[in-house]
N, C-alpha and C positions, 0 to 999 in steps of 0.2 A: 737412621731410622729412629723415630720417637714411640716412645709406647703408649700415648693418648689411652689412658688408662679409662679415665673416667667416660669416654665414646667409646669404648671396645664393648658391644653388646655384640655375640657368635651369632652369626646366622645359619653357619652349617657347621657340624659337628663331625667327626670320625670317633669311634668309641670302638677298639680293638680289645677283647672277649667282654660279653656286654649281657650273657645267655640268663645270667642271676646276681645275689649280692652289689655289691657296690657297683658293675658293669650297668646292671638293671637300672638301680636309681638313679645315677648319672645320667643315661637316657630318658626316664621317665621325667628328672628336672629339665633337661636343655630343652626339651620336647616341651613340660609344661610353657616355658620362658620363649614358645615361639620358632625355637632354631629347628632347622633339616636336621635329621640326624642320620647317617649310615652308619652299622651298628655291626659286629660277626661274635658267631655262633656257630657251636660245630655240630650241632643235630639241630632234629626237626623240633622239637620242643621248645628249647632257646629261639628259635629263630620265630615262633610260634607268637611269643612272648614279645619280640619286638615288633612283630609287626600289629599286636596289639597295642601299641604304643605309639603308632603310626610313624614308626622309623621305617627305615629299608632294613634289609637285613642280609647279612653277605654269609656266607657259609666258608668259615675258614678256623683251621688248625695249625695255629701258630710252630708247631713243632712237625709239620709235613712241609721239607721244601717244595713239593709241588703244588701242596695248599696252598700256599703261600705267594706263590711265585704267580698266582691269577691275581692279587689283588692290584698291581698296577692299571692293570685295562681295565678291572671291574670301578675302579675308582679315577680313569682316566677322564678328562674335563672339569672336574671337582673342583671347586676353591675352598679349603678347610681353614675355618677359622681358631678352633680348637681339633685337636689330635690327642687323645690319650691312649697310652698301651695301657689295657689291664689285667692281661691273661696273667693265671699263675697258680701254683700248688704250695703246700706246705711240704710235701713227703713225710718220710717216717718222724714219730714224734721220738726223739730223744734227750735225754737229760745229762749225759756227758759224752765221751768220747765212743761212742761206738760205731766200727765201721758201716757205711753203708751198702747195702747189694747194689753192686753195676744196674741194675737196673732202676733204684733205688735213685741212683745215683743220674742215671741217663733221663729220667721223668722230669724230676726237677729242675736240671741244668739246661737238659732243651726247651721245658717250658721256659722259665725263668729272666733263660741268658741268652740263647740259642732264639727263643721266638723274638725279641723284642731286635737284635741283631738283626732276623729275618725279614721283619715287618716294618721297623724305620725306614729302611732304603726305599721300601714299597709305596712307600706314601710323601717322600718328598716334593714332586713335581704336583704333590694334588694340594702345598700347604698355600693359603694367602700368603703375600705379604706381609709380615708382623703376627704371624700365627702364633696358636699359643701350644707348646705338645709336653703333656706332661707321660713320665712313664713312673709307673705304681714301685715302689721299693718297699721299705718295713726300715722301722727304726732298725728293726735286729738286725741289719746288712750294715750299721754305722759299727765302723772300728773303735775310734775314739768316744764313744762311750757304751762300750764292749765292760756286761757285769756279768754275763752269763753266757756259758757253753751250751745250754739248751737249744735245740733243733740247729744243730753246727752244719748241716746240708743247707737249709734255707739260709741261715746266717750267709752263708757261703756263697749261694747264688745273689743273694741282693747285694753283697758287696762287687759280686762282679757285673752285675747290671749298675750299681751306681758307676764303674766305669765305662760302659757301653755309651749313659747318658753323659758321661765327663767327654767322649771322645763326639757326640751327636753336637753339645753345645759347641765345641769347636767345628764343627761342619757346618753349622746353622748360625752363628753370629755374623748379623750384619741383613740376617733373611725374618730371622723367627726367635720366638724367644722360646725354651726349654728348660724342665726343670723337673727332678726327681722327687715323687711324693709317697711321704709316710702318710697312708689313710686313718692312723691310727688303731685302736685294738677294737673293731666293729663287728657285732650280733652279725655273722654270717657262719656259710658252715664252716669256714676256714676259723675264723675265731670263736664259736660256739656261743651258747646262749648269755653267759656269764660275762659277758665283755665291756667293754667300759661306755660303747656310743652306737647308735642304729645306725644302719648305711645311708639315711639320711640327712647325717647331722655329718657323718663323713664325707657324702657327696658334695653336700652343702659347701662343707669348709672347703673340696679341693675345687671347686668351681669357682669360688674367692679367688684362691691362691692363683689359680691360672689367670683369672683378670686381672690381677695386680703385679702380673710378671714384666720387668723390664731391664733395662739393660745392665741396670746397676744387679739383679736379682736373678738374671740368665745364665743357668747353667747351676743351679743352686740346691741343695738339697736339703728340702722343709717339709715337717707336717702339716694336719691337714687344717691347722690353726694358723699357719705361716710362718712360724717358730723356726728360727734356722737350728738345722740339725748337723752335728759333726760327723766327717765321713770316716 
């Protein structure tokens, strides 16, 4: 399989939680650039929002196995050009070691680790060809270059989602190329006003990144600049 980089323009899109923030804009560009896009959201509002955007819009809750567990027939016949997961939480904000509540604990990791787990399997038979499927990480889940204990549940969970996509890349070589993205630190509610780049300039970058993914680059995990980043 060759990665015809420079021809790879999506014509159908998947965008897994897509209801605001970076999910939205993502949408909003593949949409402006022409492609289909099918797009989920777990209320009416979210879903409100993409179908103003003339996506489709699927109603699903990455952290409900039986949410979850419709998306294969609701996506059956599909050929997806691009796939990205991008549901996800921050949890409790902390600044060193302090324990988290079980529940605390269970938000997070089912979002984080536990949805993208649930939702990859879901959507394989819908990928083209040479598809491109990014799943959303954070620099803060890279070990090797690990300077701070701050928010150590999310650290925790994106390290264990960068091995979900380290075990996905080896499922998918030879079909589709995959690769885990730092969106960087972006003006959403997750990163707050102060943040270093708008969800545009983020979505921008990781919509690059997914076209220029190839064999040499699959299974890799880079920001939204294309910067490889250590795990």
């Amino acid at each position: 399989m060759t990665s015809a980089v420079s021809n790879f323009s999506p014509r159908a899109v998947l965008v897994i939680g897509a209801s605001r923030g970076i999910g939205l804009e993502l949408v909003r560009q593949y949409r402006e650039a022409g492609a289909q896009v099918v797009a989920t959201a777990r209320d009416d509002a979210g879903l409100a929002r993409l179908h103003a955007l003339g996506a489709k819009g699927l109603r699903l809750d990455v952290t409900s196995a039986a949410s979850v567990s419709g998306l294969a027939w609701q996506v059956d016949g599909e050929c997806f050009d691009v796939a990205i997961v991008n549901a996800g939480v921050y949890g409790p904000q902390t600044s060193g070691l302090q324990s988290p509540t079980a529940a605390d604990f269970d938000q997070v990791m089912h979002t984080n680790v536990l949805g993208p787990m649930q939702v990859l399997p879901q959507m394989l038979d819908a990928l083209a060809p040479g598809a491109r499927v990014g799943v959303l990480s954070s620099r803060m889940g890279s070990i090797g270059t690990r300077a701070s204990s701050a928010g150590w549940l999310y650290r925790a969970s994106k390290a264990a989602v960068n091995s979900v996509l380290a075990d996905t890349a080896l499922a998918l070589k030879g079909k589709a190329f995959c690769c885990a993205l730092h969106p960087g630190w972006v003006r959403t509610e997750m990163g707050g006003s102060g943040a270093d780049i708008s969800p545009e300039e983020s979505a921008a970058g990781i919509r690059q990144v997914l076209t220029g993914l190839d064999a040499k680059r699959h299974g890799g995990f880079y920001d939204y600049s294309g910067a490889t980043i250590p795990w």
